[in-house]
MARVEX-405182 format. One record per residue (C-alpha): residue in one letter; chain; z, y, x. Coordinates in steps of 0.02 Angstrom, whole numbers, always signed. Last residue first. Example, Ala and Ser with C-alpha at 12.3 -4.5 7.8 and 13.67 -1.06 7.14 Angstrom:
residues 2
<resn = S; chain = A; pz = +357; py = -53; px = +684>
<resn = A; chain = A; pz = +390; py = -225; px = +615>
//
This chain:
residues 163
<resn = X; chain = A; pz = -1111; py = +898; px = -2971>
<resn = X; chain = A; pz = -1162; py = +751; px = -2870>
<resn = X; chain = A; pz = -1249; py = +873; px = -2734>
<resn = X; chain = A; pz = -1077; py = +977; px = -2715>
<resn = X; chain = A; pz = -1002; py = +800; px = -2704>
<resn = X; chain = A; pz = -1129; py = +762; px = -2530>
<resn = X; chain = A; pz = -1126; py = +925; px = -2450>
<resn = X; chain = A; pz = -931; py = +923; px = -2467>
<resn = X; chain = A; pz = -950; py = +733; px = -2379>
<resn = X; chain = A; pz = -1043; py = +819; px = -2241>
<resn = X; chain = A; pz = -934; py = +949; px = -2202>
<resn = X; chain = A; pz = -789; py = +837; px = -2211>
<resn = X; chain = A; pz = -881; py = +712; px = -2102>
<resn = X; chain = A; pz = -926; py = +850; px = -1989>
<resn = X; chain = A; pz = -754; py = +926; px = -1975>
<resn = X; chain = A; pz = -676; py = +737; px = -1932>
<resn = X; chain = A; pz = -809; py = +714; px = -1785>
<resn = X; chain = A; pz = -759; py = +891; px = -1718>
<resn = X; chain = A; pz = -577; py = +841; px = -1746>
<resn = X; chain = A; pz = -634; py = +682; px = -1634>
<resn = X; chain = A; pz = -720; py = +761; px = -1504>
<resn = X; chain = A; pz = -552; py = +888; px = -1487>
<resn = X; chain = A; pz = -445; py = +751; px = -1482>
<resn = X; chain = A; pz = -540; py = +649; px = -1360>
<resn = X; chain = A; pz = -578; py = +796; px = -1234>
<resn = X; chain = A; pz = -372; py = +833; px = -1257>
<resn = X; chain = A; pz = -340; py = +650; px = -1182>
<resn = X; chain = A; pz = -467; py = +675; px = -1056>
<resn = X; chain = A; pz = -409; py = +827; px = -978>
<resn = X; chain = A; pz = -215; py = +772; px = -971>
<resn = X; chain = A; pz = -281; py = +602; px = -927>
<resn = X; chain = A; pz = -365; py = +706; px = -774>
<resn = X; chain = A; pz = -229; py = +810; px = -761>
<resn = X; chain = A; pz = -94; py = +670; px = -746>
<resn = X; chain = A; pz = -216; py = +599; px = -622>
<resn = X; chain = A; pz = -213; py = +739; px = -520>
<resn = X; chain = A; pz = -11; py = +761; px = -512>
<resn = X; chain = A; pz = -15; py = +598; px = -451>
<resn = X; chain = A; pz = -119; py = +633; px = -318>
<resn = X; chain = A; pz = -18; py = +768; px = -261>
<resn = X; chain = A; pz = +142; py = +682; px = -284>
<resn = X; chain = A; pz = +68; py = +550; px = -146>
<resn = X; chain = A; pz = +32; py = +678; px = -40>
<resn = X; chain = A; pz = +193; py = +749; px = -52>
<resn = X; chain = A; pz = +261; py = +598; px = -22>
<resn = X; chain = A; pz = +143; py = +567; px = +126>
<resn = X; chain = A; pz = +201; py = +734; px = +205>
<resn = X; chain = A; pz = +361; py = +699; px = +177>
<resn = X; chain = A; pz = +365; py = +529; px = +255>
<resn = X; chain = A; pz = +373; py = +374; px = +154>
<resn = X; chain = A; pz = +444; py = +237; px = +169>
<resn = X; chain = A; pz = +422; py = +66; px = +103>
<resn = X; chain = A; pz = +516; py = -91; px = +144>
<resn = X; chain = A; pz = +427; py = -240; px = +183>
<resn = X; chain = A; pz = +532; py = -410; px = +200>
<resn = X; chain = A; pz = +501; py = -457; px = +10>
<resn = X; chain = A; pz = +331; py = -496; px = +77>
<resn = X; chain = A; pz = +387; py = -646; px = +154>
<resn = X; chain = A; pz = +211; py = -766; px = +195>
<resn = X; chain = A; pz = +119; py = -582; px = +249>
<resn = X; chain = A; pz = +270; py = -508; px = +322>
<resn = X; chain = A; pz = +280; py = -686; px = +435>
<resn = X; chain = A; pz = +110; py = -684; px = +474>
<resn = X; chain = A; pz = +122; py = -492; px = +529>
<resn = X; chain = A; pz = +256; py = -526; px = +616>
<resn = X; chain = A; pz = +172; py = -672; px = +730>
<resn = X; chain = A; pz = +17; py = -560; px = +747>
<resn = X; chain = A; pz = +143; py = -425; px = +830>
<resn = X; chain = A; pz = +227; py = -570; px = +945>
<resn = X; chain = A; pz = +53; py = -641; px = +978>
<resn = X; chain = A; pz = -6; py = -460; px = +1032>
<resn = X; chain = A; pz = +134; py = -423; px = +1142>
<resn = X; chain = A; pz = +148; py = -595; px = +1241>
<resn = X; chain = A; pz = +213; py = -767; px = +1236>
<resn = X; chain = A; pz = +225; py = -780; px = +1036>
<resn = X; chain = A; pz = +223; py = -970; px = +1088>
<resn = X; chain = A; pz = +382; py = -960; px = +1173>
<resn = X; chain = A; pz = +449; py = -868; px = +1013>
<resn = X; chain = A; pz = +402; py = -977; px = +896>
<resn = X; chain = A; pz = +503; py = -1131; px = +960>
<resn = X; chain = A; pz = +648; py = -1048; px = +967>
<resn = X; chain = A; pz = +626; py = -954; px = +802>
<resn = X; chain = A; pz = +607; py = -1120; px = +730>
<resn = X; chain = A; pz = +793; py = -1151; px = +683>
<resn = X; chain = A; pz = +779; py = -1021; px = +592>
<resn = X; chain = A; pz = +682; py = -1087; px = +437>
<resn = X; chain = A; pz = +791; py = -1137; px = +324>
<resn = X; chain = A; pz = +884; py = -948; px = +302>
<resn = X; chain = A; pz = +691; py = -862; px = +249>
<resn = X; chain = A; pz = +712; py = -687; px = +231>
<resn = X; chain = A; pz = +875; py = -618; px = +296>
<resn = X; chain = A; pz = +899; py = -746; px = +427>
<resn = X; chain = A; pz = +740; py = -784; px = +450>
<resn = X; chain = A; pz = +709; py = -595; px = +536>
<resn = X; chain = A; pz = +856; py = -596; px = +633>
<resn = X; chain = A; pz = +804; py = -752; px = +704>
<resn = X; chain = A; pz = +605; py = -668; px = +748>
<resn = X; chain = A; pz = +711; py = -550; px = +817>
<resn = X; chain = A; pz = +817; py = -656; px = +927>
<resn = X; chain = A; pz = +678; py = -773; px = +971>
<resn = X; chain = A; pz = +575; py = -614; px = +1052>
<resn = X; chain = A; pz = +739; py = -552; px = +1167>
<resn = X; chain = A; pz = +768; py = -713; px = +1206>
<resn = X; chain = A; pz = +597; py = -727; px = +1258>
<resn = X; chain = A; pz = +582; py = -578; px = +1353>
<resn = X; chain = A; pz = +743; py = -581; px = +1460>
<resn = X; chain = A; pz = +684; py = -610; px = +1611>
<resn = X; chain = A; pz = +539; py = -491; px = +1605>
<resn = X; chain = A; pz = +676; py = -368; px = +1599>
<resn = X; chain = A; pz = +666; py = -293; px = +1396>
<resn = X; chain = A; pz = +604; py = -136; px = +1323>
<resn = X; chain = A; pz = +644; py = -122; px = +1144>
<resn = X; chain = A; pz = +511; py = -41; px = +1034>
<resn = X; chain = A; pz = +523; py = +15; px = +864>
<resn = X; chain = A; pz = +496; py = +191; px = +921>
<resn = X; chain = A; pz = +365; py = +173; px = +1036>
<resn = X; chain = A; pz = +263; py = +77; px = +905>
<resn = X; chain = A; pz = +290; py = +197; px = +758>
<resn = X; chain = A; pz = +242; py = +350; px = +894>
<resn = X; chain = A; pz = +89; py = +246; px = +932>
<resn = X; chain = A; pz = +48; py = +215; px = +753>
<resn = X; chain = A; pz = +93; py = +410; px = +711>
<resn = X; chain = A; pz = -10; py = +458; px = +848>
<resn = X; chain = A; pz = -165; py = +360; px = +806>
<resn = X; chain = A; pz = -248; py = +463; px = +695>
<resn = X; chain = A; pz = -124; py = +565; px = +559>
<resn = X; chain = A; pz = -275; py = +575; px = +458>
<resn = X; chain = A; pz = -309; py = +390; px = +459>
<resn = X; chain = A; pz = -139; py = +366; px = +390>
<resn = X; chain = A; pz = -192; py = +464; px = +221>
<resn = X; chain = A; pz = -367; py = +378; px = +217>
<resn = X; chain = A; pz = -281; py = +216; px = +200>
<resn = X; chain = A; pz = -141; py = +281; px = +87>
<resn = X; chain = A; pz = -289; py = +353; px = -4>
<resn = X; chain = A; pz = -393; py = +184; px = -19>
<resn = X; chain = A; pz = -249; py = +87; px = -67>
<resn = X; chain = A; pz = -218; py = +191; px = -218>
<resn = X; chain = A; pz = -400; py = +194; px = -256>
<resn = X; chain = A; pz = -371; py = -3; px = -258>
<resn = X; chain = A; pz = -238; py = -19; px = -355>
<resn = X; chain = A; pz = -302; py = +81; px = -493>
<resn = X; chain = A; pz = -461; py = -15; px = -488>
<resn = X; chain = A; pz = -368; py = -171; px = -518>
<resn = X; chain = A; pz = -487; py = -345; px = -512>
<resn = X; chain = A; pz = -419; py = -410; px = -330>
<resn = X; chain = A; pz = -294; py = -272; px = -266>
<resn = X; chain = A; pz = -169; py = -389; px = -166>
<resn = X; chain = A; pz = -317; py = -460; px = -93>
<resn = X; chain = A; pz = -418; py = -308; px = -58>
<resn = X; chain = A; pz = -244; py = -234; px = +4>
<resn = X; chain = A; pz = -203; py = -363; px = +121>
<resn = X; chain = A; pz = -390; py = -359; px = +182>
<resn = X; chain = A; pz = -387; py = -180; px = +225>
<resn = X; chain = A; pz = -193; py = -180; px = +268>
<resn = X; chain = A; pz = -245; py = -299; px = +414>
<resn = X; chain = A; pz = -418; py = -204; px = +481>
<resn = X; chain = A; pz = -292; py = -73; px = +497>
<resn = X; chain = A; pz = -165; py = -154; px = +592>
<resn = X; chain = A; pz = -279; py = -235; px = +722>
<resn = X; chain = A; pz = -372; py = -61; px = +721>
<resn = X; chain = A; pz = -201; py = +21; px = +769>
<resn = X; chain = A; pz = -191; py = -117; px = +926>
<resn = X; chain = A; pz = -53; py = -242; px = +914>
//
């Protein structure tokens, strides 16, 4: 599957997943703008790396033993379709389309990791938003003692008037 294939797949994921949650969505939005730093080589080196080449004659077995190994961890009473799936998934882009279907249906079959650089990215935002609440919260405290010193001001006004 192309990178934009992939892409254009955690952009709807995530508006789904995200529906209603601003927080999510920012979130989303960085780790999208985070990979799109990296361009394409970290796909392609993702790709290469998770790769393994097969002889023409072996494709399909090849195909129906992964898409096994993946209903055996994730979904036991379905794997006696991996046969079946597998001729259909008769080329790279069904096989990839195929996965991300299944990931989709069995999301417990994602596991997240995270690079350094993306961890420290992700600490660095973080770190931001502690500030910001950091910022805000002592904004609110100091509006509200200046709220509490006018009211005290003003209610000395008022019993030195009574008096």
């Amino acid at each position: 599957a192309s990178k934009k294939s992939c892409d254009d797949g955690f952009k709807s994921c995530s508006e789904q997943m995200c529906a209603g949650d601003d927080d999510c969505k920012k979130s989303a939005d960085i780790n999208s703008m985070m990979l799109n730093m990296g361009g394409c080589q970290l796909y392609d080196q993702g790709q290469y790396g998770s790769c393994e080449c097969a002889k023409s004659s072996k494709v399909e077995e090849k195909r129906s033993a992964a898409i096994r190994s993946f209903y055996k961890k994730f979904a036991p009473d379905n794997i006696d379709k991996a046969d079946a799936l597998a001729k259909k998934a008769d080329s790279v882009g069904k096989m990839a389309a195929l996965f991300r279907k299944l990931t989709a249906k069995y999301p417990d079959s994602i596991r997240i990791e995270m690079d350094d650089e993306m961890k420290m990215y992700e600490k660095m935002m973080k770190d931001a938003k502690m500030d910001k609440e950091t910022a805000d919260g002592k904004e609110q405290e100091e509006q509200e003692e200046e709220e509490a010193a006018d009211d005290s001001d003003a209610t000395t006004v008022n019993m030195d008037d009574e008096f």
